[in-house]
N, C-alpha and C positions, 0 to 999 in steps of 0.2 A: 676714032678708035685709037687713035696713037696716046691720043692723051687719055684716055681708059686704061690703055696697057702701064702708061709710065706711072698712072696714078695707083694701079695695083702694086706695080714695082714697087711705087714709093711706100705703099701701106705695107707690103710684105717688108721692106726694110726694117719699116717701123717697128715692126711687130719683133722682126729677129734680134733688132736692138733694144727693145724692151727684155725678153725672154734674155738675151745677152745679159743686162743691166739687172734684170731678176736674181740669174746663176749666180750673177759676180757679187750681190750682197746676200743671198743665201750660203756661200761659202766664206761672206768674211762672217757671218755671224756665227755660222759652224767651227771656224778659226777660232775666233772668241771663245765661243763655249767652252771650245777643247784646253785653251790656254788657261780658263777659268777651273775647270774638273783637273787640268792638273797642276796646277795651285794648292789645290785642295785636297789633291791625294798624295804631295809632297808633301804640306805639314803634317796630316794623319800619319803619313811613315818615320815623320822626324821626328814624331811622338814616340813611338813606337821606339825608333832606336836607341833615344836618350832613355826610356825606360830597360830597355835591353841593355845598357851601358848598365845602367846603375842599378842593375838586379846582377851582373855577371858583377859588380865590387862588389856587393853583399855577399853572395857567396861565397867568394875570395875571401871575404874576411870571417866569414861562418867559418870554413876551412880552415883557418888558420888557428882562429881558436876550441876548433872540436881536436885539432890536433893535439893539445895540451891533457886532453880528455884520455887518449888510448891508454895509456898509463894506468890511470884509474881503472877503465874500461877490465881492462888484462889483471889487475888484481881485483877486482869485483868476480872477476870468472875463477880465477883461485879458490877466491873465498866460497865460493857457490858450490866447486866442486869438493872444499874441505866439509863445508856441511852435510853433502850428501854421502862424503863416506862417513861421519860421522852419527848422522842418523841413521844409517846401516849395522856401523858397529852396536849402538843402542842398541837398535831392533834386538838383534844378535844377542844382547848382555841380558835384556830384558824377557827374551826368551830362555834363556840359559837358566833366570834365576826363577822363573815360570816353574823349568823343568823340576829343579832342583827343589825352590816348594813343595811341588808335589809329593817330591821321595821324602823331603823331610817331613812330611805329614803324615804321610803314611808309614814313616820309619817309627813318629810321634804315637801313632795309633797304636800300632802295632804291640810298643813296652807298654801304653798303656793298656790296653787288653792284657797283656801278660800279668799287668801287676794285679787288674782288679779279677784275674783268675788265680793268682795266686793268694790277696784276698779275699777270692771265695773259698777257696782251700781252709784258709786261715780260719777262717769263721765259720767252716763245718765241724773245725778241730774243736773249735770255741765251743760252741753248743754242745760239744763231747763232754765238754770239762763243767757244764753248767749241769 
């Protein structure tokens, strides 16, 4: 029996230094891995910030030269807002001379109905004399 016992002992050893030997290369692989995945999500981010590097100079340099622009920018708005009082004024003149048309037309009408009343006058006189 003694040797039954030491031989179970020996096998449970075995077994706990197997399961031992198991743990200790399933964490060096899980090590690995880990060291691998972050390998790989440090160049992905080193990608990232050399383009974040070199998108924040472009815009630095867009900015410098939209800078040169305000200038224009502020008299383009000048000009924008000389136009619209100037199509205002239009508006304004073009109606005025609308108005005035009108009077002179019917100011127009007016002598002439007088004249060709006063040429019917005229040429009732006429048929008098005839």
């Amino acid at each position: 029996m003694a040797k039954e016992e030491r031989r179970d002992e020996l096998v449970e050893s075995l077994n706990d230094l197997l399961r031992s030997v198991s743990s200790m290369v399933k964490s060096e692989l899980s090590l690995e891995l880990l060291k691998k995945m972050n390998m790989k999500v440090e160049e992905k981010y080193k990608g990232f910030g050399d383009f974040s590097s070199e998108l924040r100079v472009y815009v630095e340099q867009l900015k410098s030269k939209s800078g040169g622009f305000d200038d224009y920018v502020q008299q383009i708005d000048a000009i924008e807002n000389q136009v619209s009082h100037f199509e205002a004024v239009i508006s304004m003149i073009e109606q005025y001379e609308t108005n005035n048309s009108l009077e002179l037309l019917q100011n127009m009408n007016m002598k002439v109905e007088e004249e060709y009343k006063g040429l019917g006058d005229l040429s009732s006189g006429l048929k008098v004399f005839v």
